[in-house]
C-alpha positions in Angstrom: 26.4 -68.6 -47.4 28.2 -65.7 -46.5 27.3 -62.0 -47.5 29.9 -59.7 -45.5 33.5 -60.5 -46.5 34.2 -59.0 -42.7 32.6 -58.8 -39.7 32.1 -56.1 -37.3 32.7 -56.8 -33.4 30.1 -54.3 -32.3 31.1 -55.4 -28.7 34.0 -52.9 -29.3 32.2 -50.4 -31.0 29.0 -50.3 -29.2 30.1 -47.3 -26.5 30.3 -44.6 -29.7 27.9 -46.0 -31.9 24.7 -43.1 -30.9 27.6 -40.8 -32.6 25.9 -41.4 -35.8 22.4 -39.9 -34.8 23.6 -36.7 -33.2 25.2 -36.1 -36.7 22.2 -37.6 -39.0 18.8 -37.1 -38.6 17.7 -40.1 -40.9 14.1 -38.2 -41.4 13.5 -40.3 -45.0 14.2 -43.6 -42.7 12.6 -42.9 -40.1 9.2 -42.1 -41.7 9.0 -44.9 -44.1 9.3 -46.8 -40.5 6.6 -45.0 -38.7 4.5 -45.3 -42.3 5.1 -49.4 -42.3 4.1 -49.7 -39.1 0.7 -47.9 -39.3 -1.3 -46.0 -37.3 -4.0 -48.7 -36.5 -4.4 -50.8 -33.5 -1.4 -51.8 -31.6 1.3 -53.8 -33.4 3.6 -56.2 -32.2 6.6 -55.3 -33.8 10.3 -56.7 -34.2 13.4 -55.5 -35.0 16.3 -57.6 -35.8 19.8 -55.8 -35.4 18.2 -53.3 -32.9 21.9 -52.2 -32.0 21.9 -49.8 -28.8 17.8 -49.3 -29.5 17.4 -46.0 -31.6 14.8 -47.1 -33.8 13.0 -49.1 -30.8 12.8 -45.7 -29.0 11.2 -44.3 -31.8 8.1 -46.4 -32.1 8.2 -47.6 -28.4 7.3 -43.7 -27.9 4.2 -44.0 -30.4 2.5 -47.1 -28.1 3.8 -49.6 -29.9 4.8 -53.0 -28.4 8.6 -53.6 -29.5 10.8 -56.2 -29.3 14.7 -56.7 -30.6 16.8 -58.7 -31.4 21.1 -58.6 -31.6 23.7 -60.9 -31.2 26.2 -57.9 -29.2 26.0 -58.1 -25.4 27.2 -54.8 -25.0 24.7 -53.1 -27.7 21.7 -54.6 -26.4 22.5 -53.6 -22.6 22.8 -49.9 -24.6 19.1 -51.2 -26.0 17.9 -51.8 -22.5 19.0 -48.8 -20.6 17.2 -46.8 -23.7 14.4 -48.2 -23.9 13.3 -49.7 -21.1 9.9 -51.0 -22.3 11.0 -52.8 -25.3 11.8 -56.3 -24.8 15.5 -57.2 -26.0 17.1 -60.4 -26.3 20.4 -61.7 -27.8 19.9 -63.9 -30.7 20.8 -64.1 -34.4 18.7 -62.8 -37.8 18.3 -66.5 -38.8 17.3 -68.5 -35.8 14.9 -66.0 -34.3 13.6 -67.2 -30.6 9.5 -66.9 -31.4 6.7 -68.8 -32.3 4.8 -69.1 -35.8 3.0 -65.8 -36.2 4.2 -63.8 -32.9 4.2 -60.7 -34.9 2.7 -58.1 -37.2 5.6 -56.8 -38.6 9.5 -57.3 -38.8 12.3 -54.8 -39.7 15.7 -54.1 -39.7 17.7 -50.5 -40.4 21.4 -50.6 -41.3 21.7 -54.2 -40.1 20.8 -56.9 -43.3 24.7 -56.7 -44.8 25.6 -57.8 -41.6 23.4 -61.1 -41.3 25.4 -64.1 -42.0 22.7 -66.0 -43.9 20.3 -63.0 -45.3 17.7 -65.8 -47.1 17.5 -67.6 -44.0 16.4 -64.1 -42.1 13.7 -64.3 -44.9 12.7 -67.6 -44.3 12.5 -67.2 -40.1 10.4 -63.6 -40.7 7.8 -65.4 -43.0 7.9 -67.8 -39.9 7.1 -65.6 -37.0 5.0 -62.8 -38.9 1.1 -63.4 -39.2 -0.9 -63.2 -42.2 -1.0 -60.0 -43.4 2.3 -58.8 -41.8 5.0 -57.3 -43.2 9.1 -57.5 -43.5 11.1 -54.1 -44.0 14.5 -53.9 -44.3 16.3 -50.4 -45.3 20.1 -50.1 -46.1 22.3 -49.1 -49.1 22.8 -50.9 -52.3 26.5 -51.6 -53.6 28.5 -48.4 -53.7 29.5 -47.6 -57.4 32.7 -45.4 -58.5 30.0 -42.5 -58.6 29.1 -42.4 -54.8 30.8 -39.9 -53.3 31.7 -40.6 -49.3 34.2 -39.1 -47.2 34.9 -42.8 -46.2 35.2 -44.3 -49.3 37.9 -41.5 -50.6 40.2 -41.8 -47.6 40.1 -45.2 -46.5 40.7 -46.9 -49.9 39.4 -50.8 -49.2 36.0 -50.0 -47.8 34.3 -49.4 -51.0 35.5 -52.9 -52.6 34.1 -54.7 -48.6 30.9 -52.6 -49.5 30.3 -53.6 -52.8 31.0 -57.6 -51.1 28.7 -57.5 -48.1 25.8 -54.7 -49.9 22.5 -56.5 -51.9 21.0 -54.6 -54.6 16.9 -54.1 -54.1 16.4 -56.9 -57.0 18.3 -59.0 -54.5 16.4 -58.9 -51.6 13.2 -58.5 -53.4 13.3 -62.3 -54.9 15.3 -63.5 -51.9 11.8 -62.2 -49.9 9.8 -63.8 -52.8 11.3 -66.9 -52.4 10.6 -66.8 -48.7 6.8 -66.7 -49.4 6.6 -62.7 -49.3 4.5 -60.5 -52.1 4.2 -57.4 -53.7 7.9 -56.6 -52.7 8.6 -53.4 -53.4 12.1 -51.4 -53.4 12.3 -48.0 -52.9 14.8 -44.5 -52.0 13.7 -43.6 -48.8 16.1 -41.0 -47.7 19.3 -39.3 -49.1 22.4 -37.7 -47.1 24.1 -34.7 -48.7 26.0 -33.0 -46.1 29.6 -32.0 -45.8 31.4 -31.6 -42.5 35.0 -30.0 -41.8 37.3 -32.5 -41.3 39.0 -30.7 -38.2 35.9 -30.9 -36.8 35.4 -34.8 -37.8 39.0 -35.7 -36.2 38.1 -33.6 -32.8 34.8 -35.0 -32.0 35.2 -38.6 -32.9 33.8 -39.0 -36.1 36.8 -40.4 -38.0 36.8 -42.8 -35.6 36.5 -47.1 -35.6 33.3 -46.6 -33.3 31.8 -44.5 -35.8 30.9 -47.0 -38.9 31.5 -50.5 -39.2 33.2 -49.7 -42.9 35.7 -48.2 -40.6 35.9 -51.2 -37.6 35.9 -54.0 -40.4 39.4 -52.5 -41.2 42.8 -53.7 -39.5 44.8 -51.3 -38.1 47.2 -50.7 -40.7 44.4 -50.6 -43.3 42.6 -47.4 -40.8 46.1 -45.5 -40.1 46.8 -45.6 -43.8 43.7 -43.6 -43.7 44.0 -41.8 -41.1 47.4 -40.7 -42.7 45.8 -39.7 -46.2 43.3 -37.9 -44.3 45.9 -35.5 -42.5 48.1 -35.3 -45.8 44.9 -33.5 -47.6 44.1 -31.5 -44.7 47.8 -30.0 -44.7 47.9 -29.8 -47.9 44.2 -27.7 -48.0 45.5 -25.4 -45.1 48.8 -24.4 -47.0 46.2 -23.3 -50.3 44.8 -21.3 -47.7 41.3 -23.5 -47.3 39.7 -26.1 -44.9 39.2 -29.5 -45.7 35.7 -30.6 -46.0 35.0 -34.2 -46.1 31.7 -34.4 -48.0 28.5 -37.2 -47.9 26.4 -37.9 -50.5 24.4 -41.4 -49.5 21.2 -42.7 -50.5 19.0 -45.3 -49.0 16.8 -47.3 -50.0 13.4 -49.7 -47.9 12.5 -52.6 -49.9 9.0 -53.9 -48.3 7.5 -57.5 -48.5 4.3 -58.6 -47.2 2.8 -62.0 -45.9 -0.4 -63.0 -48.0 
């Protein structure tokens, strides 16, 4: 079964994907991370999507023994030149290349609307996790008309792919159960409320394909049209005498399963 109506190639996108972390800190993400992984003895540790290695480098810098996992070429030799003590190789979310109980926990930031089979990613963490492990995976649920992002206003189809390829909490929480997990538990783990000028978005490469996969997923008709409405509202904000601000306002939520 399929759960993203479109993929992304992040073989083309791979070169300005880091774009995203210069702009957002990700603080709420990145310590429900830390907080999963614990401050006890050493964990082995996977992550599946790793992408270019940001959230390797994170706990690869707090002693942790980190391995990932992405199907890109391109992203992972991004992974490798970052973080040179993790141990990277290419492979899917649902035919992962380890043994029964190779690791004490399993994550994935960002990545799980991406998966082409997201129960059978359940199915091969329960596999390699030992008892007592744990699975986290942290993402956004289906955008509603309420959710207010930049993206979404501009470029017209991506909230309708979001709403396709996004799982709700409730989702993943029995798709974990039914993968042998417990006490799964959703969560809000971090919240983006920023606005940014949207000058400033066009000249440094943030309205850009490389930025987002909502934005690569598109064809090129479906972007320009954007790209178009974009530049209409920012001419039309400079003859009222204003700036265009293209605002953010994105929540995230960690929903976390354990092995019994």
């Amino acid at each position: 079964m399929g759960f993203g109506i479109r993929a992304a190639d992040y073989d083309t996108i791979a070169d300005g994907y880091d774009r995203r972390y210069g702009l957002h800190a990700y603080a709420g993400i990145e310590r429900t991370l830390i907080g999963f992984v614990g401050p006890a003895e050493p964990q082995v540790v996977l992550e599946v999507g790793c992408g270019t290695g940001h959230w390797l480098h994170v706990l690869a810098s707090r002693s942790v023994f980190v391995a990932g996992v992405d199907p890109s070429a391109r992203m992972l030799a991004r992974a490798r030149a970052a973080v040179p003590a993790a141990h990277v190789i290419r492979a899917r979310a649902e035919d992962l290349p380890w043994g029964r109980g190779a690791f004490d926990r399993v994550f994935c930031v960002n990545a799980a609307h991406h998966f082409a089979n997201r129960a059978r990613f359940f199915v091969e963490a329960r596999r390699i996790l030992r008892s007592g492990g744990g699975v986290l995976v942290a993402g956004r649920e289906p955008p509603s008309e309420a959710d207010r992002w930049w993206v979404y206003e501009y470029f017209e189809e991506t909230r309708a792919i979001d709403r396709a390829r996004y799982a709700t909490g409730a989702t993943i929480q029995a798709e974990m159960a039914a993968a042998g997990f417990v006490r799964c538990i959703t969560s809000e783990v971090d919240h983006l409320h920023e606005a940014i000028s949207a000058r400033t978005a066009l000249d440094t490469g943030v309205v850009d394909r490389r930025f987002t996969s909502q934005l690569s997923v598109l064809s090129d008709a479906q972007f320009n049209r954007g790209v178009r409405r974009l530049r209409d509202a920012m001419d039309a904000a400079k003859a009222a005498g204003g700036d265009l601000m293209l605002a953010a306002d994105v929540r995230f939520e960690a929903t976390i399963g354990w092995v019994p």
